[in-house]
C-alpha positions in Angstrom: 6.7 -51.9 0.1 7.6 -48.5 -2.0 4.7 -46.0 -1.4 3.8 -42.0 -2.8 2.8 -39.6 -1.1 1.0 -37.0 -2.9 -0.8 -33.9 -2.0 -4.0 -32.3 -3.4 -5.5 -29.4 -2.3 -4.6 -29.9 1.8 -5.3 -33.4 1.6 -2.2 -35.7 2.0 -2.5 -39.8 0.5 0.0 -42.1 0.9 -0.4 -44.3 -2.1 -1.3 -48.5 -2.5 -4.3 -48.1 0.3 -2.4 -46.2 3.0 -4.4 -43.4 4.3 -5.0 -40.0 4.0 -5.0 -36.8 6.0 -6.5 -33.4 6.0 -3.7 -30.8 6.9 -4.8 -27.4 8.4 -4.8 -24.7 6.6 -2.5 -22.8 8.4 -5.2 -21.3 10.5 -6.2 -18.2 8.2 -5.8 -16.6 5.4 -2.5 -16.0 3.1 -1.2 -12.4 3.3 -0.4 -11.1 -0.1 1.5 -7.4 -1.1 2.2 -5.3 -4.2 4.1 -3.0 -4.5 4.9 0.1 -6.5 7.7 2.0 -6.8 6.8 6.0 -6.7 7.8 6.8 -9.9 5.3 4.4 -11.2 2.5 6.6 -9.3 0.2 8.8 -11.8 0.6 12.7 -11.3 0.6 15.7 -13.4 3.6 16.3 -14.8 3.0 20.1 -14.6 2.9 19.5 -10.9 5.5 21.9 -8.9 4.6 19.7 -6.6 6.3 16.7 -7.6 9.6 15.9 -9.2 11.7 12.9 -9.8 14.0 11.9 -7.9 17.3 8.7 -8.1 15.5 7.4 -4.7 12.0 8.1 -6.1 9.5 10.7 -5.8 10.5 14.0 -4.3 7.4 15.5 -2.7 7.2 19.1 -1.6 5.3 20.0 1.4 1.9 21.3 -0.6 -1.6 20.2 -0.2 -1.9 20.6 -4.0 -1.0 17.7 -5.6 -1.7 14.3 -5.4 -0.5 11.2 -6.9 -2.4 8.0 -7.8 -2.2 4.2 -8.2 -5.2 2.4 -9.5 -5.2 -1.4 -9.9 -7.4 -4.1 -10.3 -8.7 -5.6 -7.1 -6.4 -9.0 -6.6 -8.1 -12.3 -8.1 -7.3 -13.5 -5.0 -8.3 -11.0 -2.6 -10.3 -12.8 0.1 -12.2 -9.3 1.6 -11.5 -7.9 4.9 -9.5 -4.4 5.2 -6.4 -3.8 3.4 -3.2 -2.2 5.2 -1.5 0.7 2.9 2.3 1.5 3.3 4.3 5.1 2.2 7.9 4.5 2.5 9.2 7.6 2.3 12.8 9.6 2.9 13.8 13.3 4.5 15.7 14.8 2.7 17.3 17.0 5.5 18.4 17.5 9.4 15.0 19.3 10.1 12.9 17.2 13.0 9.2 17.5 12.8 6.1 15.8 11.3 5.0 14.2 8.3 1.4 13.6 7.3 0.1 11.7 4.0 -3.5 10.9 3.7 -4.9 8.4 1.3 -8.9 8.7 -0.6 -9.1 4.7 -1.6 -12.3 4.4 -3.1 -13.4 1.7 -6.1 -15.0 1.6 -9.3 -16.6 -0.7 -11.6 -16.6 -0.5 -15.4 -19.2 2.4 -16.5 -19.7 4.3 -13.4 -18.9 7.6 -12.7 -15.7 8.8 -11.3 -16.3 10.4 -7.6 -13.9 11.5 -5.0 -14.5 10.3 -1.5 -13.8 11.5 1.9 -9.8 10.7 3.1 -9.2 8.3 6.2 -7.5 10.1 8.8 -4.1 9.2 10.0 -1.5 9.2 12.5 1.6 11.9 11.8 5.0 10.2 12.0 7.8 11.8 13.8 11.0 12.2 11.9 14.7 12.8 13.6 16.9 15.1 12.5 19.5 13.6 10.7 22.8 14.2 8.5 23.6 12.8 5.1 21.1 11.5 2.8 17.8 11.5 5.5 16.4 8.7 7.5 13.7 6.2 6.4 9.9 5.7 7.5 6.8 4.5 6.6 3.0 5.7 7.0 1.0 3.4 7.3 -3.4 3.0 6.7 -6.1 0.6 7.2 -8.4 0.6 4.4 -12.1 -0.5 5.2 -13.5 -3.0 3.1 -16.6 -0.9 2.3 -13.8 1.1 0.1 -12.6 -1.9 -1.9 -16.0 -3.6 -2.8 -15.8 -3.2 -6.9 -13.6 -4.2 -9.4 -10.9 -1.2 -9.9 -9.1 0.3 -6.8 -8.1 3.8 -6.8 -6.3 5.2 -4.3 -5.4 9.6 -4.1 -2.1 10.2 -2.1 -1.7 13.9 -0.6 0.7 15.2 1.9 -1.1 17.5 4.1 -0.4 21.2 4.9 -1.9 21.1 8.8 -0.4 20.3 11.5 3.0 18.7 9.1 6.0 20.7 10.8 8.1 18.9 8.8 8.2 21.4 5.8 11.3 20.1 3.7 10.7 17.9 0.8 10.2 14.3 1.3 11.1 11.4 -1.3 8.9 8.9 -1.4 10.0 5.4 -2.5 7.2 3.4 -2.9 3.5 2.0 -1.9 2.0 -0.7 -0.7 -0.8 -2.5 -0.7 -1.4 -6.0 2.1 -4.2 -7.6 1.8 -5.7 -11.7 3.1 -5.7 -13.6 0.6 -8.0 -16.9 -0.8 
């Protein structure tokens, strides 16, 4: 006899009195990211700091400037810490150490606009190399107690101490990974 299956929610029915299943869920949540390219990041555009760049973002090495993203927290967004990505490019043969530190913090409609301590970090190493530079990545864990509200903001700075890296930098883009519903 010709049956259906069909699938609702993670329920599976084989039509005409045939049964159903539950399926698992895959065992946890989904794992959602968005991206930004850096030249969609908010800075001053009278920054010395910053300039653009064809790969993205040229970043001096100043503890001056920052750039920004702020977005909506996700529909979706199930809670639990959120990993943060700069992807970023040297832009010479000088070996050394980058730094980038990150002040997430989140707003609701109406309140006042505060800065908040920045989480600390790991440097990354960079190689020497010829040509156009060498890619990495920096990479954060954001605590949940930052993202609580409805707006997230996040302040991206590359530090001045202990960065012996000292050349420009271009960064590409940000991201932000979070567990989805």
């Amino acid at each position: 006899e010709i049956q259906k299956l069909s699938i609702s929610g993670t329920t599976l029915t084989l039509s005409k009195g045939g049964g159903s299943v539950d399926l698992p869920n895959g065992g946890g949540n989904t794992i959602r990211s968005v991206c930004f390219t850096a030249n969609g990041l908010n800075y001053a555009n009278s920054s010395s700091v910053f300039s653009n760049d064809n790969n993205g973002l040229r970043w001096t090495n100043s503890f001056s400037g920052s750039a920004k993203i702020a977005i909506r927290k996700p529909a979706d967004y199930a809670g639990g810490s959120v990993r943060f990505y700069i992807f970023f490019l040297t832009t010479s043969s000088t070996a050394g150490t980058v730094i980038f530190f990150i002040r997430p913090n989140s707003f609701d409609s109406g309140d006042d606009f505060t800065d908040i301590i920045n989480l600390p970090t790991n440097s990354v190493s960079v190689s020497g190399s010829g040509g156009f530079g060498k890619l990495y990545e920096q990479t954060y864990q954001i605590p949940s107690n930052r993202l609580q509200k409805d707006w997230w903001n996040i302040s991206i700075q590359r530090s001045s101490n202990n960065n012996t890296y000292t050349d420009d930098v271009i960064v590409h883009s940000v991201t932000l990974e979070y567990s989805a519903n």
